[in-house]
C-alpha positions in Angstrom: 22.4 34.3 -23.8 25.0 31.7 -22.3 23.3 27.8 -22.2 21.7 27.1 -19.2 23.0 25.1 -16.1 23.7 21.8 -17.3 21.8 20.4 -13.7 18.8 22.3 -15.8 19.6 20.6 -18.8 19.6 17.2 -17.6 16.4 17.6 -15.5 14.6 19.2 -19.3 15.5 15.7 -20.5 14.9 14.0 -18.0 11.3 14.9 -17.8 10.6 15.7 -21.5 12.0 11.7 -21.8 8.9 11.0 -19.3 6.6 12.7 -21.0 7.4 11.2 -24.6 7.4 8.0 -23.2 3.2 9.3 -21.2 4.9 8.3 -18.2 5.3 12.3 -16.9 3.8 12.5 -13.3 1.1 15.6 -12.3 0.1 16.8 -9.3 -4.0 16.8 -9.9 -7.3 17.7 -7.7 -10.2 15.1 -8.0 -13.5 16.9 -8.9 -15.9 17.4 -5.7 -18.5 15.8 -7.5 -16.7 12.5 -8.5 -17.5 9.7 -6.9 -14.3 7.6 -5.5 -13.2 5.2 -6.7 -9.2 5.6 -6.7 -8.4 6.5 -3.2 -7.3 4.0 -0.6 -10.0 4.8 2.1 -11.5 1.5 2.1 -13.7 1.9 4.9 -14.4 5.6 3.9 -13.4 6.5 7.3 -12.9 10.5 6.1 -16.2 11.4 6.0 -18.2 9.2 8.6 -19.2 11.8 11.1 -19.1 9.3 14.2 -15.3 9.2 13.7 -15.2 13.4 13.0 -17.7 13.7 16.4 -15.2 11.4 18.3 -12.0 13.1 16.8 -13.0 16.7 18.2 -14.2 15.7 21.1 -10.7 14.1 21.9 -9.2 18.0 20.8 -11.9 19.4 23.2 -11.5 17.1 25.9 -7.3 16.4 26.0 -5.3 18.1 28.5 -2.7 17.3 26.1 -3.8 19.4 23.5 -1.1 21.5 21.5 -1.1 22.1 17.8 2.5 21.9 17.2 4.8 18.6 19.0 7.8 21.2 19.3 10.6 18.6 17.7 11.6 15.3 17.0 11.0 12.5 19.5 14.4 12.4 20.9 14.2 16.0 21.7 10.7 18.0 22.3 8.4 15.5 20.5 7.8 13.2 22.6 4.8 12.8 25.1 3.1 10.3 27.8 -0.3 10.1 25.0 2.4 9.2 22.4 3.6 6.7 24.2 0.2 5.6 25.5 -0.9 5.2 21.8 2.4 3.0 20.9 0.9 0.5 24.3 -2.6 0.7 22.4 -1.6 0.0 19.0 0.6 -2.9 20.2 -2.4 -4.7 22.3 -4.9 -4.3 19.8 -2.7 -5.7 16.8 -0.7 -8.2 19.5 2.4 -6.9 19.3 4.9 -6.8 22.5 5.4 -3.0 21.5 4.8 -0.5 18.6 6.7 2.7 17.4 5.1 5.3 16.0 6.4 7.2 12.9 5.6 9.9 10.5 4.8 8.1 7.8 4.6 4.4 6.5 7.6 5.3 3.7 9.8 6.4 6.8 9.0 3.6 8.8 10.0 1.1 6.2 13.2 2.8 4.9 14.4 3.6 8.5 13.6 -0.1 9.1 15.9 -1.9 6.1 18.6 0.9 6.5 19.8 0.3 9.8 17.9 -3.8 11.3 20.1 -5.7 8.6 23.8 -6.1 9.6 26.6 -6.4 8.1 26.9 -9.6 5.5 23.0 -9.8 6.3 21.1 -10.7 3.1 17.5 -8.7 2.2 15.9 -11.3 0.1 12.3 -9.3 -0.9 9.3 -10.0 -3.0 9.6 -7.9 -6.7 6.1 -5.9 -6.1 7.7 -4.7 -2.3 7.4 -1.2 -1.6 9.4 1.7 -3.1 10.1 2.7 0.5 11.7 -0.8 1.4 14.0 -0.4 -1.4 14.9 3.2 -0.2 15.8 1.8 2.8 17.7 -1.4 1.3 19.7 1.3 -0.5 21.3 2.6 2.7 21.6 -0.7 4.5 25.0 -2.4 5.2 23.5 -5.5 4.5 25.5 -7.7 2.2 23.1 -8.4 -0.3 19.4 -7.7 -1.2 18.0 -9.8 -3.5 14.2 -10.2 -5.5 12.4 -13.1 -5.5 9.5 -13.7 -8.3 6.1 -11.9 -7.2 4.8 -14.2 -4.4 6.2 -17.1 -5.4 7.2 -19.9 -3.3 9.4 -22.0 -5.6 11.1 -18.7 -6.2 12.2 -17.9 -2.6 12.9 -21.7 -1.6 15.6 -21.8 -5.0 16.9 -18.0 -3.1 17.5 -19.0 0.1 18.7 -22.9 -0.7 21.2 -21.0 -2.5 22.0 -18.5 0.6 22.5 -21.8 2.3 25.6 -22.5 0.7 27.1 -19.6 2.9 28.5 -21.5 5.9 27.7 -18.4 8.2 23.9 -18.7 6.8 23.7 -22.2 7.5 25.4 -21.8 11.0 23.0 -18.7 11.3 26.1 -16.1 12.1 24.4 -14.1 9.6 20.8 -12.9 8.9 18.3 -13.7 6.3 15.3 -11.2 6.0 12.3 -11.6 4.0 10.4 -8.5 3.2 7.1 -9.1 2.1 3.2 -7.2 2.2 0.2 -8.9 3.2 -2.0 -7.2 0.6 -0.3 -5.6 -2.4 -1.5 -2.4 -3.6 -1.4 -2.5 -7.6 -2.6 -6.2 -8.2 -4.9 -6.5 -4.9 -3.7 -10.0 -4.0 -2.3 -11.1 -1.0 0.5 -12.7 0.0 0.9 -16.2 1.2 2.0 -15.5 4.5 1.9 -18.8 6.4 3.4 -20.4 3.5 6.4 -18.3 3.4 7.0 -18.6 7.1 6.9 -21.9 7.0 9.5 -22.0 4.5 11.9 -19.3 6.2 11.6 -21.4 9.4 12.2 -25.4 7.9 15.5 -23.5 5.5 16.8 -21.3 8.3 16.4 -23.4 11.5 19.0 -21.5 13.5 16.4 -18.4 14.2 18.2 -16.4 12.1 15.5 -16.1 9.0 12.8 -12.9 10.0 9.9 -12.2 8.2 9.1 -8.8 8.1 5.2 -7.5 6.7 4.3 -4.6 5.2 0.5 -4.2 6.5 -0.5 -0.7 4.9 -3.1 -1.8 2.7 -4.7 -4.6 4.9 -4.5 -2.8 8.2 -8.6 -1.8 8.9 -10.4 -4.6 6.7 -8.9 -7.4 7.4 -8.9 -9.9 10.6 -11.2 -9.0 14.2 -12.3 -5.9 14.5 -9.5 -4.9 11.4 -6.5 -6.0 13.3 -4.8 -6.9 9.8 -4.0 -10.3 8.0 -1.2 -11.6 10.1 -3.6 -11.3 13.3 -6.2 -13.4 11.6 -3.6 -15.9 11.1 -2.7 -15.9 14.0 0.9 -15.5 13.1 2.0 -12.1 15.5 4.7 -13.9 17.4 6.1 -15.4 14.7 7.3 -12.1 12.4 9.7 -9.9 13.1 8.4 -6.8 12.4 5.0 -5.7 10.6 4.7 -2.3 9.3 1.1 -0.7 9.7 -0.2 2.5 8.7 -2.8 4.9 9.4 -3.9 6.8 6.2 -5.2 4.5 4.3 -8.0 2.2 6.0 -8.0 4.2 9.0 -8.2 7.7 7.5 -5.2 9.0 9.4 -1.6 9.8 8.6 1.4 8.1 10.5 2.4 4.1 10.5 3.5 2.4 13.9 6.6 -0.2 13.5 5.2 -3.9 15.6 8.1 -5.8 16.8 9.6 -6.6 20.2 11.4 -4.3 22.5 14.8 -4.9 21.8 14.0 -3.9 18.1 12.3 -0.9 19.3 15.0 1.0 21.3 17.2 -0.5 18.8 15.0 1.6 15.9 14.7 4.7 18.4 18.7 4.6 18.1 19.5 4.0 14.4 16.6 4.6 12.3 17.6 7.9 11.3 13.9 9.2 9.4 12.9 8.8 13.4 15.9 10.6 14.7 15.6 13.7 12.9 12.1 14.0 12.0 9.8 16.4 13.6 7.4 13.9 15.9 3.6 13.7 14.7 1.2 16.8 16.4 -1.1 16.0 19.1 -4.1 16.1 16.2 -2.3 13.5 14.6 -1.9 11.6 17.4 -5.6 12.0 18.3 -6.8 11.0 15.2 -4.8 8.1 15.4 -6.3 7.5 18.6 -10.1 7.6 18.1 -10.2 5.5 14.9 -8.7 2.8 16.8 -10.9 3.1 19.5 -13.5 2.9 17.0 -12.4 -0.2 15.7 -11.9 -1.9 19.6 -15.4 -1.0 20.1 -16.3 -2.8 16.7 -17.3 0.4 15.3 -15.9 -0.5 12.1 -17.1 -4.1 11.8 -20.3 -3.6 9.6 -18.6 -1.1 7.2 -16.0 -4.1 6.4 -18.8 -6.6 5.9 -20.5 -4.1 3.1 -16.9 -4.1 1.5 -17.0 -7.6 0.9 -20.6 -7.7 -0.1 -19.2 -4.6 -2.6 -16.6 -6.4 -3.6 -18.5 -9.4 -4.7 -21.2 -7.3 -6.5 -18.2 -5.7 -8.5 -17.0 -8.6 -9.6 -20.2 -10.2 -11.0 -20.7 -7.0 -12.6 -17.7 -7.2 -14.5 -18.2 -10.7 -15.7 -21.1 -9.0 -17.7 -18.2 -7.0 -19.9 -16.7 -10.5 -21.4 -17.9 -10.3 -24.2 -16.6 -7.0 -25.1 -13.3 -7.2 -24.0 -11.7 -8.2 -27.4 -11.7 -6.2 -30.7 -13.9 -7.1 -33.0 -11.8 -7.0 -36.0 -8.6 -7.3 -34.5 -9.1 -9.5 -32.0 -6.6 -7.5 -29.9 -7.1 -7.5 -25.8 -9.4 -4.6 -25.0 -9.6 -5.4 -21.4 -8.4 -8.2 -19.1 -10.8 -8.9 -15.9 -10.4 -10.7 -13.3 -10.7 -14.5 -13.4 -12.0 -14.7 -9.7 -13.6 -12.9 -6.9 -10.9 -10.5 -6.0 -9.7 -10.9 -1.8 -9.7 -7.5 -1.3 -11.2 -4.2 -2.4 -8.9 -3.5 -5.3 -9.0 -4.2 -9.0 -6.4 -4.1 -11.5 -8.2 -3.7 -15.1 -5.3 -4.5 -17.5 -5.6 -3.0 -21.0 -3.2 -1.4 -23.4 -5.0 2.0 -23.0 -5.3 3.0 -19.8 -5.2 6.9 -20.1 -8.0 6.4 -22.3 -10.6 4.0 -20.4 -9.8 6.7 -17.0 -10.4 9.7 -19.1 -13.9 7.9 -20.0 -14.9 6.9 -16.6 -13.7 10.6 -15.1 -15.9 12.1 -17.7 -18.6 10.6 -16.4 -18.0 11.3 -13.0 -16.2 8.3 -12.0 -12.8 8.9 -10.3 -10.5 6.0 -11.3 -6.7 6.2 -12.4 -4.4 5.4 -15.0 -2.0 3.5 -13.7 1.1 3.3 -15.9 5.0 2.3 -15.8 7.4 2.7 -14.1 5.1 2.4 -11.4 4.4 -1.3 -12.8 6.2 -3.3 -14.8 5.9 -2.2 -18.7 3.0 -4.5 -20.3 1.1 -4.4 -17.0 -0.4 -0.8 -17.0 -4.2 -0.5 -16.1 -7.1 1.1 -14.8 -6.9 0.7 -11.0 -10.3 0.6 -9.6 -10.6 0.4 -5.4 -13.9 0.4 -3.4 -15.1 1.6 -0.4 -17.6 1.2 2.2 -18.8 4.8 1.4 -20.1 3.3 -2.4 -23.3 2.3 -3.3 -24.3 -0.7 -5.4 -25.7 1.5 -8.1 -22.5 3.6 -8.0 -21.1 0.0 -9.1 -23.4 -0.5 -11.7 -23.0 3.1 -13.3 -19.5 2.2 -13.2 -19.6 -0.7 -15.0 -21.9 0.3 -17.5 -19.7 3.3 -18.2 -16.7 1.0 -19.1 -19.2 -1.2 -21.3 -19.7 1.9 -23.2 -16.1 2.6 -23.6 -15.2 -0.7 -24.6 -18.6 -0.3 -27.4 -16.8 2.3 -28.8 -13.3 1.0 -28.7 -14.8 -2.2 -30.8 -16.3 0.2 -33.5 -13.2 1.8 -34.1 -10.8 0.3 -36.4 -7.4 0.0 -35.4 -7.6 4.2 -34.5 -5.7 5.0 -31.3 -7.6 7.0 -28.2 -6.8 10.3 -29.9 -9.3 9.2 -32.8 -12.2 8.5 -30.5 -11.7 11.7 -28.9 -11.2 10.5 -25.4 -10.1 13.1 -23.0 -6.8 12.9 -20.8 -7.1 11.3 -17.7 -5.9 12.5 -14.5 -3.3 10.4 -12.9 
């Protein structure tokens, strides 16, 4: 029998590589029974049955209702409710206009491939988005450049040395910084004010734009969820701000905030809007009542219980300290968080992350392993996110489930996770 292709060859390496190295990626279904603790429906928004009753009622109700949007945008796609929902989005966040897209990954990689000009410089924070990089890999800008994760010092010492460009200084040429208010794998948040403050007193020409990623903020943060850049009360002073629908809001989509001119300017270059089939009416509906929801401050108590959560968590955890190092090796079982987290997402860093998520899902807890390359080697963890659809008790039983598995880890000797029999976790 001749050798196989070598295209096969490479991708049996490839992925056999992954999976020596526990990195390989499954496709996996969460167990009915489990309670939640993984997905990013913070306000547990899928299952509240005012938002269901309101969503078919809008299908009912709708002259405009079709199931299919018949092409993209530019074509068939478009409608008069699409474009009523751009006007809403925009008011309610206080943007001068919004453009809707299929998803938040297509919204930021159409951005960064075609906004930044030529000799432009992408200078972006080194937890940003896989999607921003995608679209940095297909921009004529002249350089993108990392900064150190949300560090100040960092950026100043980056664009002091773009400075040294004359066009820069003159500001011929552009200087974007791509940043997200609320960072999905570490749960902090970025120093927003601080960093426009710096783009603005380094780049006094106009010609530095700082551009936020909102995906994980927009819902719980700000009036009425309007997202952290609204609370500061920063919207006319960012370029663009990226905010999508399926997390928080329990929809699918993202809408693109900036001015008009950048607007038609995206309807005409960003090419994952150009040829992409436009979002359904049901999509679009959805979309629609959640934030009608959230204007009529339908949301507003469910984020007030996520903070109370989130505090409860917290002191809960303190309550594993003394269980966190080995008690003959003195090796790192667990690292926890030194303070009350801003948001609902915590990263549990330990050196055996398959096996803590394995414990917890066998108890009925869904969390996930969270492993490189998704974050950087030495940081992989259990990631742990609430919602406003837990209990406190489900908190407890949580904890006390990682107490037990840390109990366990400290009566084992050196042994690995295979020795205490731990089961694989889903990813």
């Amino acid at each position: 029998m001749p050798p196989p292709p070598t295209i096969h060859t490479a991708m049996h390496a490839h992925l056999t590589n992954r999976r020596a190295n526990s990195c390989l990626r499954k496709l996996s279904l969460t167990p009915q029974a489990s309670i939640d603790f993984s997905s990013n429906d913070f306000l547990s928004l899928t299952c509240f049955p005012v938002l269901k009753t309101a969503f078919l009622a809008e299908l009912t109700n709708s002259p405009s209702f079709s199931l299919g949007s018949g092409g993209s945008r530019l074509l068939d796609g478009n409608s008069a409710y699409a474009e009523d929902l751009e006007r809403e989005i925009a008011a309610f966040h206080g943007a001068q206009a919004a453009l809707l897209f299929t998803s938040g990954f297509d919204a930021n990689a159409g951005f960064f491939a075609c906004v930044p000009q030529t000799g432009d410089v992408v200078l972006f924070d080194e937890f940003v988005h896989a999607s921003v990089r995608e679209g940095m890999k297909l921009s004529r800008a002249g350089s993108c450049v990392s900064f150190a994760h949300n560090s100040v010092g960092d950026l100043r010492a980056k664009i002091e040395g773009l400075r040294a460009d004359e066009r820069i200084r003159v500001g011929e040429r552009n200087v974007f910084v791509a940043i997200e208010s609320l960072y999905s794998m570490d749960g902090d948040l970025s120093p927003i004010e601080v960093i426009l403050e710096l783009v603005e007193a380094l780049l006094p020409k106009g010609n530095g734009h700082v551009v936020v990623d909102e995906a994980h903020s927009n819902g719980i943060y700000g009036a009425q969820g309007r997202g952290i850049v609204s609370s500061l009360g920063l919207e006319d002073r960012i370029f663009a701000r990226l905010h999508t629908f399926g997390k928080g809001l329990a929809c699918n989509g993202a809408a693109m905030l900036c001015t008009p001119l950048t607007r038609e300017y995206l309807i005409n270059y960003a090419r994952p809007l150009i040829y992409s089939t436009a979002m359904s009416f049901p999509s679009l509906a959805a979309i629609k009542v959640v934030y009608t929801l959230m204007t009529q401050g339908g949301t507003e108590s469910r984020i007030i219980y996520l903070n109370q959560l989130i505090e409860h968590m917290y002191h809960q955890l303190t309550t594993l300290l003394p269980y966190t190092k080995h008690p003959l090796t003195g090796g790192q079982l667990l690292q926890l968080p030194n303070e009350i987290p801003r948001s609902p997402i915590f990263a549990l860093l330990t050196p055996e992350p398959r096996g803590l998520a394995g414990y917890c899902q066998d108890g009925g807890f869904m969390v996930r392993a969270i492993v490189p390359p998704t974050v950087p080697k030495g940081t992989q963890r259990v990631r742990i996110c609430l919602h406003a659809g837990n209990t406190f008790d489900d908190v407890e039983r949580l904890v006390i489930r990682i107490k037990s598995w840390l109990e366990i880890r400290g009566n084992v000797g050196g042994g690995d996770e295979a020795s205490v029999g731990f089961g694989k976790a889903v990813l």
